[in-house]
DSSP file (Angstrom, degrees, kcal/mol; ACC not computed):
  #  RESIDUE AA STRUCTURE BP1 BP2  ACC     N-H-->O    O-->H-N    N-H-->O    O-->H-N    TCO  KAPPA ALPHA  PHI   PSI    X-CA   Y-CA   Z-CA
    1    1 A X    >>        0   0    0      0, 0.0     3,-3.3     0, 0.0     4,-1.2   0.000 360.0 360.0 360.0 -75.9    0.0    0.0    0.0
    2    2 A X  H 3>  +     0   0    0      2,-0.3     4,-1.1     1,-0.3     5,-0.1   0.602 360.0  45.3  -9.6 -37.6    2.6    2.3    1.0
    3    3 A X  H 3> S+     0   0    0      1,-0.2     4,-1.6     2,-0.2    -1,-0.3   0.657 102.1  59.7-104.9 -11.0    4.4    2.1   -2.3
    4    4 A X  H <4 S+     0   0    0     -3,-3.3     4,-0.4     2,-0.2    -2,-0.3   0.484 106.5  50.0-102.4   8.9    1.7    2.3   -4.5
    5    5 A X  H  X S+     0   0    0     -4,-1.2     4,-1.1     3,-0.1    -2,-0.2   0.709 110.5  50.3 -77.7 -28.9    0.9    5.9   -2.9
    6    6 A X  H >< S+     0   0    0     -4,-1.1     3,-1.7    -5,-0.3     4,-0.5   0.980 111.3  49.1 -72.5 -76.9    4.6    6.9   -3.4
    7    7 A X  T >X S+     0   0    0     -4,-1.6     4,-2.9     1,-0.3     3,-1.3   0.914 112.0  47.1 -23.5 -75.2    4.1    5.7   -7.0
    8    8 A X  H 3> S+     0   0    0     -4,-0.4     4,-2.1    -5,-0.2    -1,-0.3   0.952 113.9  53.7 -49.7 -33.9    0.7    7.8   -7.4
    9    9 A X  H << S+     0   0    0     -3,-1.7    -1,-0.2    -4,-1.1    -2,-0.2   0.691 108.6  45.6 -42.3 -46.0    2.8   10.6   -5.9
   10   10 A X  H <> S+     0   0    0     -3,-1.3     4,-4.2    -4,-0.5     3,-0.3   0.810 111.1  52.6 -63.8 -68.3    5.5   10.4   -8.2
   11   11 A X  H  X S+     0   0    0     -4,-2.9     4,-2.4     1,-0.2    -2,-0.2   0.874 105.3  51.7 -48.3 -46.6    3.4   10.3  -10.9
   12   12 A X  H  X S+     0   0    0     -4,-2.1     4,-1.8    -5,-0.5    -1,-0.2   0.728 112.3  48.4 -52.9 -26.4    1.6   13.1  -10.1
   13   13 A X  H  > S+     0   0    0     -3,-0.3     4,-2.7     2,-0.2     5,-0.2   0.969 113.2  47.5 -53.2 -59.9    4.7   15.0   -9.7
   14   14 A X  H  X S+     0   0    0     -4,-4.2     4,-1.0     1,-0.3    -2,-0.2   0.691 112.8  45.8 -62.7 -36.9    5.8   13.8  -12.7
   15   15 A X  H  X S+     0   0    0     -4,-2.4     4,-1.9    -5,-0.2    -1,-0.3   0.891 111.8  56.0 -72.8 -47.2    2.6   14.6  -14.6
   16   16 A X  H  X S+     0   0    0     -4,-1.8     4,-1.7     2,-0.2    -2,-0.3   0.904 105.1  45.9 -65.6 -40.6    2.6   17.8  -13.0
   17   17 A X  H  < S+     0   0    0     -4,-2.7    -1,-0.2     1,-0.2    -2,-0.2   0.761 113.9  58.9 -85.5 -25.0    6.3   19.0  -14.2
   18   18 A X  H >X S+     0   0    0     -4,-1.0     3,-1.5    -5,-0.2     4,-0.9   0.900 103.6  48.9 -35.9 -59.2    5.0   17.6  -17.7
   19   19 A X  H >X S+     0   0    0     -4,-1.9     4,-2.7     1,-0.4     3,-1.8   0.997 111.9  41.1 -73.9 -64.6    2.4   19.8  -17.7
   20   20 A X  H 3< S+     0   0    0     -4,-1.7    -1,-0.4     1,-0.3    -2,-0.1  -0.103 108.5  67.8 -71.5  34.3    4.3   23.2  -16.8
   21   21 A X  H <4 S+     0   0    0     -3,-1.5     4,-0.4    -2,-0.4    -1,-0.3  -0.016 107.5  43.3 -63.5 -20.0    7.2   21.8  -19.5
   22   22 A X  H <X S+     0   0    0     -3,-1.8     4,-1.1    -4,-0.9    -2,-0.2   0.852 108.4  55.3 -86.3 -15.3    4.4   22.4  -22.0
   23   23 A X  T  < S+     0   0    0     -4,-2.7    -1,-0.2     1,-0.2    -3,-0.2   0.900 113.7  36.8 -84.5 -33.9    3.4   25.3  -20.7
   24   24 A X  T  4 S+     0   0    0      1,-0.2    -1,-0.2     2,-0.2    -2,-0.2   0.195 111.8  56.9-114.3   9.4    6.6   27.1  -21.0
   25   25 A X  T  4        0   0    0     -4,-0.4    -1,-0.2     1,-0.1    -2,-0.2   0.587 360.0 360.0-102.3 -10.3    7.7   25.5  -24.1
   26   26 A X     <        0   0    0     -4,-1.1    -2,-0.2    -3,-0.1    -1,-0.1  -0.150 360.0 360.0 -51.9 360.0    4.6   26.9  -25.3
């Protein structure tokens, strides 16, 4: 359990710092 909330965590980091690379290559 515990690791799949640090995984969802991540991702969401990870999605999040995606997003704002598009936004500022953009």
């Amino acid at each position: 359990l515990l690791r799949e909330e640090t995984n969802s965590k991540i991702l969401n980091l990870f999605a999040r710092n995606q997003k704002e690379h598009v936004f500022a290559t953009k």
